[in-house]
PDB file of N, H, CA, C and O in Angstrom:
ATOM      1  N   UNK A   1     -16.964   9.600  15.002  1.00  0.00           N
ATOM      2  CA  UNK A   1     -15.873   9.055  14.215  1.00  0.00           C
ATOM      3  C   UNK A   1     -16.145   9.218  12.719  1.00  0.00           C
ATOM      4  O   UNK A   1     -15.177   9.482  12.005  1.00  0.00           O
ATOM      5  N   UNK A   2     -17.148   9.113  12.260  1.00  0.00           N
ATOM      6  H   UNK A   2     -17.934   8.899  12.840  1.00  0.00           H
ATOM      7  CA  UNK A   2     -17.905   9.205  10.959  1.00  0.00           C
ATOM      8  C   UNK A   2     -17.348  10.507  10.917  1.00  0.00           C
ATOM      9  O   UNK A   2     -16.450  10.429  10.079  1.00  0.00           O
ATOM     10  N   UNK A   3     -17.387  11.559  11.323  1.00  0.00           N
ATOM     11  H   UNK A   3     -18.117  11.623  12.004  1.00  0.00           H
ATOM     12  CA  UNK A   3     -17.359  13.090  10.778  1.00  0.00           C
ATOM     13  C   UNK A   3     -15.714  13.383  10.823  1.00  0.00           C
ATOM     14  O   UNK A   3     -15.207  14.342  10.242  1.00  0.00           O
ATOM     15  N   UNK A   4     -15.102  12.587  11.458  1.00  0.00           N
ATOM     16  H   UNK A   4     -15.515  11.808  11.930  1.00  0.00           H
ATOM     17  CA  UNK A   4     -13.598  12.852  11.356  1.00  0.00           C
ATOM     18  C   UNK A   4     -13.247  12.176   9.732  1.00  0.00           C
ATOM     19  O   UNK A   4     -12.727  12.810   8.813  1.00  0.00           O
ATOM     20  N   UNK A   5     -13.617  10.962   9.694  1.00  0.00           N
ATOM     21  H   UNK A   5     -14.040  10.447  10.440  1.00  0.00           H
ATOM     22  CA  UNK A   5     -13.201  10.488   8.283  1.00  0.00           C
ATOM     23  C   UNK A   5     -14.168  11.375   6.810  1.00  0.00           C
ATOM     24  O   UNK A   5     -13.805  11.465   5.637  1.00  0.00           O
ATOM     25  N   UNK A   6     -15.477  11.924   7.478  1.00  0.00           N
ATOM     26  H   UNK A   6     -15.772  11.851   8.431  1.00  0.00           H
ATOM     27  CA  UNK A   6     -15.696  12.243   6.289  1.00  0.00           C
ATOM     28  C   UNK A   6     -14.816  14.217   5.938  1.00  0.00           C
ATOM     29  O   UNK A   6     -14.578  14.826   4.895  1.00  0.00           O
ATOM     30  N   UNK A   7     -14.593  14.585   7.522  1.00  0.00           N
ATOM     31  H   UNK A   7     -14.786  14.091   8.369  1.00  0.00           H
ATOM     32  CA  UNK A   7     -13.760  15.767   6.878  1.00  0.00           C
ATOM     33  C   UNK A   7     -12.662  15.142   6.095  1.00  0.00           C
ATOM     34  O   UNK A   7     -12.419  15.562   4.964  1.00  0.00           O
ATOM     35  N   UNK A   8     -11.776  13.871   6.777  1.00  0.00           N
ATOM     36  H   UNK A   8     -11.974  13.530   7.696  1.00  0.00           H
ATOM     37  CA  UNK A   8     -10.470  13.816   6.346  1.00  0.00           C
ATOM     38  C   UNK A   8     -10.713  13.590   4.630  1.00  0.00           C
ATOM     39  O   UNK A   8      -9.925  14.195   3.903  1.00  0.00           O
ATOM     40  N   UNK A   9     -11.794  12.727   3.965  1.00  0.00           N
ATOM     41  H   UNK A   9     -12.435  12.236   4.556  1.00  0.00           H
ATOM     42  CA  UNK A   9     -11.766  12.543   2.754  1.00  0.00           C
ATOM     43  C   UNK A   9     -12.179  13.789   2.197  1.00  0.00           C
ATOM     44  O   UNK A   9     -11.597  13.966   1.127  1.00  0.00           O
ATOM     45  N   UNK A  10     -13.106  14.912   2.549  1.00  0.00           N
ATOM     46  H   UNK A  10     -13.579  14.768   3.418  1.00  0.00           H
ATOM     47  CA  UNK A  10     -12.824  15.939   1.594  1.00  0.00           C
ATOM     48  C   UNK A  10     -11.638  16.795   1.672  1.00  0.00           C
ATOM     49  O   UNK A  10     -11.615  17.579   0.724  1.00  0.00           O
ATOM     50  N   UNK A  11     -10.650  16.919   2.467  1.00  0.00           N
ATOM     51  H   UNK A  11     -10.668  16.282   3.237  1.00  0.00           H
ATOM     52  CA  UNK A  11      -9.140  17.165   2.950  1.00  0.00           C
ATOM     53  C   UNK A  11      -8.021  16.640   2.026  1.00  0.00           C
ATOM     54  O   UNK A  11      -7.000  17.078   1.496  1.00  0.00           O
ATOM     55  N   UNK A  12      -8.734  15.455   2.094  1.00  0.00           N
ATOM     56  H   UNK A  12      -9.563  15.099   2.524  1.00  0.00           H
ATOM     57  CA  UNK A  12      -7.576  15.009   0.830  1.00  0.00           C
ATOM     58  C   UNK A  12      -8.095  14.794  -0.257  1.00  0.00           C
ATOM     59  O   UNK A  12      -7.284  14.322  -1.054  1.00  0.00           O
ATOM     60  N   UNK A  13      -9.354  14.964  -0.758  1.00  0.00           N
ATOM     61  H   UNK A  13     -10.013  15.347  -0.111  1.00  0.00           H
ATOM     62  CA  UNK A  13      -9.930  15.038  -1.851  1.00  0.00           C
ATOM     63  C   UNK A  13      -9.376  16.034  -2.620  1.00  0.00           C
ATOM     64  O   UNK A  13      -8.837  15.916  -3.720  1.00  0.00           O
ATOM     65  N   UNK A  14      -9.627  17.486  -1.655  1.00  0.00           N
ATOM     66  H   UNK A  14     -10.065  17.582  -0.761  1.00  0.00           H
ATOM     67  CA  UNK A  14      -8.926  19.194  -2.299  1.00  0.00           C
ATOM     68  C   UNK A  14      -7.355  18.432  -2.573  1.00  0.00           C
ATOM     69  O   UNK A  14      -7.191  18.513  -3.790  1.00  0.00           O
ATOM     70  N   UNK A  15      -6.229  17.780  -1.996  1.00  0.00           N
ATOM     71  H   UNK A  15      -6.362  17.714  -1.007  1.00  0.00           H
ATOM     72  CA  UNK A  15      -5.526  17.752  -1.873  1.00  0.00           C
ATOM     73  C   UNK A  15      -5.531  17.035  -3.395  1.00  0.00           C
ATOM     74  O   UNK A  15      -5.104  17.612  -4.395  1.00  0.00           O
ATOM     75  N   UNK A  16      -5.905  16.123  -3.394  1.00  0.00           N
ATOM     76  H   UNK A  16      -6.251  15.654  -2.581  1.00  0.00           H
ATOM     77  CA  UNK A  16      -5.443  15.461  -4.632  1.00  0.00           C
ATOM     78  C   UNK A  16      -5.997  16.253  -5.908  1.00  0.00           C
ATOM     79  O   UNK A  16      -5.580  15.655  -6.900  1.00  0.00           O
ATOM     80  N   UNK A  17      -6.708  17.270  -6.251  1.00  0.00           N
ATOM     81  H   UNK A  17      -7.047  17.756  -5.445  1.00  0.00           H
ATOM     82  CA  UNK A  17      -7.607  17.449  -7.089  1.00  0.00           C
ATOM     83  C   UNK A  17      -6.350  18.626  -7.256  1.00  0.00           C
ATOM     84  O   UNK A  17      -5.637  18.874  -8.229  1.00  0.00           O
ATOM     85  N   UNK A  18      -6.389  19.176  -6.022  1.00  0.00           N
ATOM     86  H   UNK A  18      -6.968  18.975  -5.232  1.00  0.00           H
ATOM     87  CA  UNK A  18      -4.295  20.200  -6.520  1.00  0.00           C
ATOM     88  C   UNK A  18      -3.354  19.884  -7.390  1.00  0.00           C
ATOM     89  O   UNK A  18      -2.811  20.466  -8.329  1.00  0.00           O
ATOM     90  N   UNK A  19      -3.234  18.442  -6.700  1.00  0.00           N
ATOM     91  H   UNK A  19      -3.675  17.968  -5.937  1.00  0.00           H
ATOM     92  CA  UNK A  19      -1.865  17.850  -7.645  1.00  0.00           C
ATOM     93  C   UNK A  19      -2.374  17.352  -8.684  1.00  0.00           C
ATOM     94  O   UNK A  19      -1.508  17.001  -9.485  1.00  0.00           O
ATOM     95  N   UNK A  20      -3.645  17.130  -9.090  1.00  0.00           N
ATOM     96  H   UNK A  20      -4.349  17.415  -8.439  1.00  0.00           H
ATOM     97  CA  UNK A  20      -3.668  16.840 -10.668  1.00  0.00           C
ATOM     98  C   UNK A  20      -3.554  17.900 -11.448  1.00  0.00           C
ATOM     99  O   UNK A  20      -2.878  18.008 -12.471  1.00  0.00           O
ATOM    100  N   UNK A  21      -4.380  18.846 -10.825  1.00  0.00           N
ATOM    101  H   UNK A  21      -4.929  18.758  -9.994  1.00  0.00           H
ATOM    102  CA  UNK A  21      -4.045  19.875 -11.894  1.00  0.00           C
ATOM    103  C   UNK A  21      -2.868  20.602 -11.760  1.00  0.00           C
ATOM    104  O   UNK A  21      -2.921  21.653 -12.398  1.00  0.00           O
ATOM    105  N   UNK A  22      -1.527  20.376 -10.991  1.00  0.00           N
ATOM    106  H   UNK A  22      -1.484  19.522 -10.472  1.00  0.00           H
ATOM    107  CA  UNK A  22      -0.518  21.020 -11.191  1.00  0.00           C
ATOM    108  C   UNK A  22      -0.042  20.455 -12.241  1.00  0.00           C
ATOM    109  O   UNK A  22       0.817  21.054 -12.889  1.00  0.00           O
ATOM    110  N   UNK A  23      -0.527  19.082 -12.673  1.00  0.00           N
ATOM    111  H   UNK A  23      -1.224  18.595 -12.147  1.00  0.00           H
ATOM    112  CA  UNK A  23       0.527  18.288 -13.650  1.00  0.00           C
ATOM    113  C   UNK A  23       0.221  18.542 -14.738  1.00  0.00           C
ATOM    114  O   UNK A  23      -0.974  18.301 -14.913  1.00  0.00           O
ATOM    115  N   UNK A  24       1.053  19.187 -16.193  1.00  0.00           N
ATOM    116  H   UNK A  24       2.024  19.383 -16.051  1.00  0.00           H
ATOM    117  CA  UNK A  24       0.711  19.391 -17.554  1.00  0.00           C
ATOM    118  C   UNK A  24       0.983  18.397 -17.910  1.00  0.00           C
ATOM    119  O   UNK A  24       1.800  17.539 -17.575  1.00  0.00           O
ATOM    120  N   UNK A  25      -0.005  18.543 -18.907  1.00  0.00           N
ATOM    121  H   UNK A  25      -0.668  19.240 -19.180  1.00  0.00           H
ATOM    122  CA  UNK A  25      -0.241  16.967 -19.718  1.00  0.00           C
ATOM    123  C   UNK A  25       0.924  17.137 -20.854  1.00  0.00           C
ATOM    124  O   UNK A  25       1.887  16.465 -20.486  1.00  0.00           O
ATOM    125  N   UNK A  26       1.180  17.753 -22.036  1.00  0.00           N
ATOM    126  H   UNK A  26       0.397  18.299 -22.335  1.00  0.00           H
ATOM    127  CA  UNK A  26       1.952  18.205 -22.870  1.00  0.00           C
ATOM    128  C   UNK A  26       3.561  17.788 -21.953  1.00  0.00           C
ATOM    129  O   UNK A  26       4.169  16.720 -22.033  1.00  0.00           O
ATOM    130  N   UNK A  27       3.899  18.870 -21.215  1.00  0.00           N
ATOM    131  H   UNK A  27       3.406  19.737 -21.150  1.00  0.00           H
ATOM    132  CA  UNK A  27       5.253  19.333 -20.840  1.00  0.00           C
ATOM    133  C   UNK A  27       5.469  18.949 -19.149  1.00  0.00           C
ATOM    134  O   UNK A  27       4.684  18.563 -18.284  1.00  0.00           O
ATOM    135  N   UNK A  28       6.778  19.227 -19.151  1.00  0.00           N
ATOM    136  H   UNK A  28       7.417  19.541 -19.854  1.00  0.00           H
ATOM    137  CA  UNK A  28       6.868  19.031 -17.368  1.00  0.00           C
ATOM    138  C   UNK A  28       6.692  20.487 -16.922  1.00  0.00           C
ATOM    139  O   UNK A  28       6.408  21.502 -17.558  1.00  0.00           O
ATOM    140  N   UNK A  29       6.939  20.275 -15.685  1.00  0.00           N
ATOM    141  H   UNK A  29       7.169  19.450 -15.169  1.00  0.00           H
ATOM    142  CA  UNK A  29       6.531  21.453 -14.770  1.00  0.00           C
ATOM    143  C   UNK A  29       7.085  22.397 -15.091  1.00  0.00           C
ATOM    144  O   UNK A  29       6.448  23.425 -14.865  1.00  0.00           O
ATOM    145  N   UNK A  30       8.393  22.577 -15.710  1.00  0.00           N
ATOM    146  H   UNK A  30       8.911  21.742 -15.893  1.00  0.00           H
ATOM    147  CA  UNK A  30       9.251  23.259 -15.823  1.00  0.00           C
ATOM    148  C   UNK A  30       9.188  24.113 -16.898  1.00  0.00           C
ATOM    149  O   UNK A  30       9.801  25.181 -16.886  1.00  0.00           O
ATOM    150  N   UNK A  31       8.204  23.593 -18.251  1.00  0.00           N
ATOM    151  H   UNK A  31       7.707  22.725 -18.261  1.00  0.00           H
ATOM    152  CA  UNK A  31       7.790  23.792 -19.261  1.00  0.00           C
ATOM    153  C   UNK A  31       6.586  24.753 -18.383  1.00  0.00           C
ATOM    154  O   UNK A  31       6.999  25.901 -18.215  1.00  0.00           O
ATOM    155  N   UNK A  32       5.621  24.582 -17.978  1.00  0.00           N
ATOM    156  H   UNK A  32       5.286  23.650 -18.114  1.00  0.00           H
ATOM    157  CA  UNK A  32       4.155  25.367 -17.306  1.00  0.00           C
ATOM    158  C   UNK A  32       5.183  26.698 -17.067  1.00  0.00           C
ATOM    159  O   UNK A  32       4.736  27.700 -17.625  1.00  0.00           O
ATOM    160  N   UNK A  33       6.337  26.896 -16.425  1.00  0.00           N
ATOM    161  H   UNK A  33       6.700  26.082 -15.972  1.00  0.00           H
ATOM    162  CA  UNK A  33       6.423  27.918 -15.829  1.00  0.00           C
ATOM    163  C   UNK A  33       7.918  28.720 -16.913  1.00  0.00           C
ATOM    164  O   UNK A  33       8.853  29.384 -16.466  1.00  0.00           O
ATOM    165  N   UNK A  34       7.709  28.418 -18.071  1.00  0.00           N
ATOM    166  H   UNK A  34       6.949  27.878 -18.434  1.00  0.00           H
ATOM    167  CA  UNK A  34       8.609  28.786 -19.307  1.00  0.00           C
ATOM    168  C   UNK A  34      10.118  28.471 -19.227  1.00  0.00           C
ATOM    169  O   UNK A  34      10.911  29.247 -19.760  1.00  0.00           O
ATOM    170  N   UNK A  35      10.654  27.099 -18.429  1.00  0.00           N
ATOM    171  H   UNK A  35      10.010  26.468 -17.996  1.00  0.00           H
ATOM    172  CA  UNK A  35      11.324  26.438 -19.081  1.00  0.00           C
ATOM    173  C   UNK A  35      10.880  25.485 -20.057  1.00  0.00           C
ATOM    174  O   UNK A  35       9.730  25.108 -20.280  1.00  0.00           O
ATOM    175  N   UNK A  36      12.445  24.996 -20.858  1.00  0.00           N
ATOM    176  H   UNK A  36      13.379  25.302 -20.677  1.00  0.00           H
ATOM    177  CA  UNK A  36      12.222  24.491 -22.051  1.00  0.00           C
ATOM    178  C   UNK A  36      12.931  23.180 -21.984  1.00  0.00           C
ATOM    179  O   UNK A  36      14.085  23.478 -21.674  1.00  0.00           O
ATOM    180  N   UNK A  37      12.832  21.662 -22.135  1.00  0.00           N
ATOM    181  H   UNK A  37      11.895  21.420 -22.387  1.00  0.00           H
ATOM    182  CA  UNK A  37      13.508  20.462 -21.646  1.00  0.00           C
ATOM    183  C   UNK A  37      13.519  19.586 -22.705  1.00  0.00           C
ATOM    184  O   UNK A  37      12.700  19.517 -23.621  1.00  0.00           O
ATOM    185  N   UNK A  38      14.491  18.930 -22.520  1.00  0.00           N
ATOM    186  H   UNK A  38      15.157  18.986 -21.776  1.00  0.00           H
ATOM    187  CA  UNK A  38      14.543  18.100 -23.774  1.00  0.00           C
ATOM    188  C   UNK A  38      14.284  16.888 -23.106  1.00  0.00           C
ATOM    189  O   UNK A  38      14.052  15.898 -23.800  1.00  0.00           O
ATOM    190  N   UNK A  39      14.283  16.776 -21.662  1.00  0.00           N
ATOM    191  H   UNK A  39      14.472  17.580 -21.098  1.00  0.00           H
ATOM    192  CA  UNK A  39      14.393  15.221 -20.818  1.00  0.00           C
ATOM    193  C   UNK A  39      13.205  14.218 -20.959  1.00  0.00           C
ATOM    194  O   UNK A  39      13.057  14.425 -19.755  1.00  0.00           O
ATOM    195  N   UNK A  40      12.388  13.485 -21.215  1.00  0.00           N
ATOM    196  H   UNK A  40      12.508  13.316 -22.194  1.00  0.00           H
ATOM    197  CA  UNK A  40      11.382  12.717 -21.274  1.00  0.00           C
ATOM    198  C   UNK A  40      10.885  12.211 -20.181  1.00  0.00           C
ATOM    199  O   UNK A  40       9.693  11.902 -20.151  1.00  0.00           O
ATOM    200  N   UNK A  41      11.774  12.019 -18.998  1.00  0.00           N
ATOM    201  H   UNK A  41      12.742  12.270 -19.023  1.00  0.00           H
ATOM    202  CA  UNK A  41      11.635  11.144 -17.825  1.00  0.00           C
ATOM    203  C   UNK A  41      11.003  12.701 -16.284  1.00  0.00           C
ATOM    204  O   UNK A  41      10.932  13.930 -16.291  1.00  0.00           O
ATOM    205  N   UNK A  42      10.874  12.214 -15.833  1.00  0.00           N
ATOM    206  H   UNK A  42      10.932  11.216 -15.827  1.00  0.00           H
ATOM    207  CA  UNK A  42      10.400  13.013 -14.452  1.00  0.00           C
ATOM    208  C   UNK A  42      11.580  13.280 -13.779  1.00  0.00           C
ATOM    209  O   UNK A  42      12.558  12.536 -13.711  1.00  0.00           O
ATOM    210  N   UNK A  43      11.427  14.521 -13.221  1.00  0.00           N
ATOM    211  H   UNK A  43      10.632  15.126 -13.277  1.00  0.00           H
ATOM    212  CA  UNK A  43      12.853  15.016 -12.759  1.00  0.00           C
ATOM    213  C   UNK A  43      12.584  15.980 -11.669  1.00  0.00           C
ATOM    214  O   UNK A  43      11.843  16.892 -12.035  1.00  0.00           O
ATOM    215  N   UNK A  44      12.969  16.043 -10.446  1.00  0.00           N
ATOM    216  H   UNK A  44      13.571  15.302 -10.149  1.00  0.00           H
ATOM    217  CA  UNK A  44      12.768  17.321  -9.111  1.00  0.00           C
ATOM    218  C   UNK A  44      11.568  16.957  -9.142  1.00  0.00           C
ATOM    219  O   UNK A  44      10.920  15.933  -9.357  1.00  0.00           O
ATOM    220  N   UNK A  45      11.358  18.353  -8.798  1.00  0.00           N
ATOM    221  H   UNK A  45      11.885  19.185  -8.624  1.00  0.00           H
ATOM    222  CA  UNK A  45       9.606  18.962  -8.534  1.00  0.00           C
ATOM    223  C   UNK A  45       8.114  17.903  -9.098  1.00  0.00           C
ATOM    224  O   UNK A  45       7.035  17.620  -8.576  1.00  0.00           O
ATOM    225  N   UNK A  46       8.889  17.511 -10.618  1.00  0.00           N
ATOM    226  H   UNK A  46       9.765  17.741 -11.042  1.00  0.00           H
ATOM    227  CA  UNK A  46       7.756  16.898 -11.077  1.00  0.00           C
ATOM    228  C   UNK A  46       7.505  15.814 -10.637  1.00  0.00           C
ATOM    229  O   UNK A  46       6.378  15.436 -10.317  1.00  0.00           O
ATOM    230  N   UNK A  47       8.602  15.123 -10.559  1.00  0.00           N
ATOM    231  H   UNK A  47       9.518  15.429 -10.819  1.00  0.00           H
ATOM    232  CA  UNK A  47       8.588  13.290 -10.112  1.00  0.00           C
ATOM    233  C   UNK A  47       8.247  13.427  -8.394  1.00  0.00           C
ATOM    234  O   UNK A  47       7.764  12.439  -7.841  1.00  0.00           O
ATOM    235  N   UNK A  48       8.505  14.627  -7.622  1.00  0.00           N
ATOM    236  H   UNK A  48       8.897  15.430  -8.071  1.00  0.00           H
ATOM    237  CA  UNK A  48       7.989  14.281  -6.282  1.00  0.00           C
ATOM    238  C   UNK A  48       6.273  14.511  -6.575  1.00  0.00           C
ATOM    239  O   UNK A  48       5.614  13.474  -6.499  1.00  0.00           O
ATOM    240  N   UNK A  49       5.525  15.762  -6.894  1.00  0.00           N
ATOM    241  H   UNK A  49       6.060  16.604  -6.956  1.00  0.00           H
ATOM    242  CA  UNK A  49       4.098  15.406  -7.613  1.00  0.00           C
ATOM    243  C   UNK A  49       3.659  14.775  -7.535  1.00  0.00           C
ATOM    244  O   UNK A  49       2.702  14.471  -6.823  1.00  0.00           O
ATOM    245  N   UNK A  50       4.568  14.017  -8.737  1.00  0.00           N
ATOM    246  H   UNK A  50       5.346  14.264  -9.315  1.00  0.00           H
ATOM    247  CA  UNK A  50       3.717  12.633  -9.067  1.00  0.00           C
ATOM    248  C   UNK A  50       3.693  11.805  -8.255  1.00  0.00           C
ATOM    249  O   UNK A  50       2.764  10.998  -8.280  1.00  0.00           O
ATOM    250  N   UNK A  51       4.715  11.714  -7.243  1.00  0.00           N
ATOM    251  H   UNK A  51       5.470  12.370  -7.222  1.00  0.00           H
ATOM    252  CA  UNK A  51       4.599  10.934  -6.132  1.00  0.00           C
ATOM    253  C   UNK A  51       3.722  10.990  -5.136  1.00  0.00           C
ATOM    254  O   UNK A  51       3.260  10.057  -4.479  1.00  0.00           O
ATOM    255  N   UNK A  52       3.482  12.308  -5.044  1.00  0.00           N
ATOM    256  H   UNK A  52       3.857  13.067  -5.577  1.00  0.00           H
ATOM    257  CA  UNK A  52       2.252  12.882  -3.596  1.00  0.00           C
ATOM    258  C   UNK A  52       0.871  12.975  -4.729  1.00  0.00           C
ATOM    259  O   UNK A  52      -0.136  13.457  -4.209  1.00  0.00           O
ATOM    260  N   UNK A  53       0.744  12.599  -6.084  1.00  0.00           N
ATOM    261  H   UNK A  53       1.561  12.208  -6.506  1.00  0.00           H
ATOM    262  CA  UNK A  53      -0.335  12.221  -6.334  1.00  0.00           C
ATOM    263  C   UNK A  53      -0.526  10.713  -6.210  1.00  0.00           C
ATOM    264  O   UNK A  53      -1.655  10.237  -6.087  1.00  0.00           O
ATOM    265  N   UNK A  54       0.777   9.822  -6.247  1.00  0.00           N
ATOM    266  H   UNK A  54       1.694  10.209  -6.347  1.00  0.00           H
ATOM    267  CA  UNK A  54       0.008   8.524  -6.053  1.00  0.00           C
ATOM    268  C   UNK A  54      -0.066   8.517  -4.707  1.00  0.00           C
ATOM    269  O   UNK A  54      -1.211   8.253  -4.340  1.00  0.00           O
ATOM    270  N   UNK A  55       0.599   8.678  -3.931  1.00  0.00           N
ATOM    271  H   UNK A  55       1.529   8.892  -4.229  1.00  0.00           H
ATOM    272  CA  UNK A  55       0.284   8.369  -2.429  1.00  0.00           C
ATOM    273  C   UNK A  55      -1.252   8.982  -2.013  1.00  0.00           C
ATOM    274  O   UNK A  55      -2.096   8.154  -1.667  1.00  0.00           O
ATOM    275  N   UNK A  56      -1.560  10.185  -2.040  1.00  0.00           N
ATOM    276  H   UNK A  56      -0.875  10.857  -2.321  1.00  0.00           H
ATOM    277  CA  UNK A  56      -3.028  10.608  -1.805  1.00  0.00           C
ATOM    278  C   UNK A  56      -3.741  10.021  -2.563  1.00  0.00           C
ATOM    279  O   UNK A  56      -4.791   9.561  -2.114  1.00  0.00           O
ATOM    280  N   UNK A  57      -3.435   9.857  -3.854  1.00  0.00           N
ATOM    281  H   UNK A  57      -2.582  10.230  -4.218  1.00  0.00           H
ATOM    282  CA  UNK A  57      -4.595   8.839  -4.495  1.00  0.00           C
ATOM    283  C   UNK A  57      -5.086   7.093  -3.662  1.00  0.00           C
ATOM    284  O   UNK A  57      -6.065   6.370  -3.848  1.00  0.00           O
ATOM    285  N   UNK A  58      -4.112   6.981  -2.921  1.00  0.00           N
ATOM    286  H   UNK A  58      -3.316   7.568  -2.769  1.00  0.00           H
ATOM    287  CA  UNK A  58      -3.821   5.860  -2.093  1.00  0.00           C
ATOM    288  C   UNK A  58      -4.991   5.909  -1.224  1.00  0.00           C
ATOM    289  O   UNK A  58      -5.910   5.113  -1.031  1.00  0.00           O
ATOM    290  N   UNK A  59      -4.688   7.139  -0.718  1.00  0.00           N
ATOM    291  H   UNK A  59      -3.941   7.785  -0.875  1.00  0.00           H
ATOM    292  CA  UNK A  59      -5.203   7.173   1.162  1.00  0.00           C
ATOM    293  C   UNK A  59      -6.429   7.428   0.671  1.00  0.00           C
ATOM    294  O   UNK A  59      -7.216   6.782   1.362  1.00  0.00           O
ATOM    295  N   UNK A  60      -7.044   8.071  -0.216  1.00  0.00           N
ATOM    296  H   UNK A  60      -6.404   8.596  -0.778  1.00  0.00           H
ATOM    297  CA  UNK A  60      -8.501   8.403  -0.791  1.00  0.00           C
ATOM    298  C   UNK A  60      -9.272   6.695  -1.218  1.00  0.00           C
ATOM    299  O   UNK A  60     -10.435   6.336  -1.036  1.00  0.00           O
ATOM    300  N   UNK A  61      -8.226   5.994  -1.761  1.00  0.00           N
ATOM    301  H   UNK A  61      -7.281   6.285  -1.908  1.00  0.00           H
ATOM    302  CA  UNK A  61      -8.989   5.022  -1.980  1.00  0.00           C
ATOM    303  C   UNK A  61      -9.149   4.257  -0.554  1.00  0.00           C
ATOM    304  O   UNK A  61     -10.266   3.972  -0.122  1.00  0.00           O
ATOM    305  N   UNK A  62      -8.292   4.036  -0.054  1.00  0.00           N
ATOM    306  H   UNK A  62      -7.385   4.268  -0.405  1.00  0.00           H
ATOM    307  CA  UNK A  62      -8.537   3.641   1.565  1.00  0.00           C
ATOM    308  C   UNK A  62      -9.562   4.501   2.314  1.00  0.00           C
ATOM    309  O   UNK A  62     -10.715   4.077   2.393  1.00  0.00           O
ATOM    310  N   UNK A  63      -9.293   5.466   2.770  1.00  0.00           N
ATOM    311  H   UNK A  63      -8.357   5.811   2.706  1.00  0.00           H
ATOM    312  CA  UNK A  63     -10.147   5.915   3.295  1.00  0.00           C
ATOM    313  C   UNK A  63     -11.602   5.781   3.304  1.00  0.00           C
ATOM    314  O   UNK A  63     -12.307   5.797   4.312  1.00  0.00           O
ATOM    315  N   UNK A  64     -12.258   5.555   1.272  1.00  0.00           N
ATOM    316  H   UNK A  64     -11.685   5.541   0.452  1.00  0.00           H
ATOM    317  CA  UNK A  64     -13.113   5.560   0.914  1.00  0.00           C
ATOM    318  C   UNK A  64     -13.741   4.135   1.249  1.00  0.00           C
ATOM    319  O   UNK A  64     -14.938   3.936   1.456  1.00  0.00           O
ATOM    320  N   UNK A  65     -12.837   3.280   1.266  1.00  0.00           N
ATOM    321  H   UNK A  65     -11.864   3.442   1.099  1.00  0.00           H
ATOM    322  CA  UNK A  65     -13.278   1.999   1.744  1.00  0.00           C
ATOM    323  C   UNK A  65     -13.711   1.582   3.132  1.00  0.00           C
ATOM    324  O   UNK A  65     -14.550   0.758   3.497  1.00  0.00           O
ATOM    325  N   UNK A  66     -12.709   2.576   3.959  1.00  0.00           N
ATOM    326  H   UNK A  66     -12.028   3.245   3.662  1.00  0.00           H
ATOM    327  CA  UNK A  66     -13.046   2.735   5.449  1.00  0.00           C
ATOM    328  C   UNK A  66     -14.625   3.359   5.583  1.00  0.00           C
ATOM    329  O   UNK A  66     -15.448   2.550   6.011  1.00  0.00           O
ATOM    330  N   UNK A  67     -14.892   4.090   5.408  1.00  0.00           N
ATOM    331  H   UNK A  67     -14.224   4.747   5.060  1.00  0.00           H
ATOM    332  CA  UNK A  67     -15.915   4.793   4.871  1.00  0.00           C
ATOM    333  C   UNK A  67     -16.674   3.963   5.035  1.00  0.00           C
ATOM    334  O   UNK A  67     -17.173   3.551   6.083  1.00  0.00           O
ATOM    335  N   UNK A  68     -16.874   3.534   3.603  1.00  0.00           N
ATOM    336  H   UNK A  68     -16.469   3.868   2.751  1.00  0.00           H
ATOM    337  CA  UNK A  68     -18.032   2.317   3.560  1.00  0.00           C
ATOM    338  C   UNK A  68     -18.314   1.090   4.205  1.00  0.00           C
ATOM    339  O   UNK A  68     -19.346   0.547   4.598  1.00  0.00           O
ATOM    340  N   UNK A  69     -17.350   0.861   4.205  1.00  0.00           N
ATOM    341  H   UNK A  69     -16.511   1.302   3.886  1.00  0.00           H
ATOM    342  CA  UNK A  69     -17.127  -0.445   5.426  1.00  0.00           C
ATOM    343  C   UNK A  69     -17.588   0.025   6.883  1.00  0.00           C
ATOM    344  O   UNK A  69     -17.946  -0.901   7.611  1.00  0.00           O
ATOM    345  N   UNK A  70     -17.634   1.216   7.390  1.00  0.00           N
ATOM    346  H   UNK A  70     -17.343   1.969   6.799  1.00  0.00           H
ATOM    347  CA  UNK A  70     -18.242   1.520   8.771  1.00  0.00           C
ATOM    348  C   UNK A  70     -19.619   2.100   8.228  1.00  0.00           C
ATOM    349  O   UNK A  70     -19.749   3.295   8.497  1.00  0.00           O
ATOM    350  N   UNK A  71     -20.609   1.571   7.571  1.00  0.00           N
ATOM    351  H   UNK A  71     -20.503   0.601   7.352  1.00  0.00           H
ATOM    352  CA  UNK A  71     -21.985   2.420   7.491  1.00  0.00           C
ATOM    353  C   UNK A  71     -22.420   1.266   8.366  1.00  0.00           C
ATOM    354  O   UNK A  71     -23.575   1.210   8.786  1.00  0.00           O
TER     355      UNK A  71
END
């Protein structure tokens, strides 16, 4: 059981370490790929991202607790 949770946390480790770096710090997504926006707020593509970065950021912290809690 140990080796299932420790693949799953480096699984979603890669996973989350994706979606940070898809996100530009400066501009939205749309800007990275040479659109130009005047909008301030999160919009499509970017605001789902950011969403599947907080949710995996979620399950990583859970997981990590599961983790430790079964040594």
């Amino acid at each position: 059981m140990g080796i299932i949770f420790g693949i799953a946390q480096i699984v979603i480790s890669i996973i989350l370490l994706g979606l940070i770096l898809i996100q530009n710090q400066g501009g939205g997504l749309g800007e990275a790929f040479g659109q130009s926006t005047l909008y301030s707020s999160k919009r499509g593509m970017e605001k789902f991202i950011f969403l599947l970065t907080i949710i995996f950021a979620f399950l990583f912290i859970i997981l990590s607790l599961v983790v430790f809690l079964n040594q």
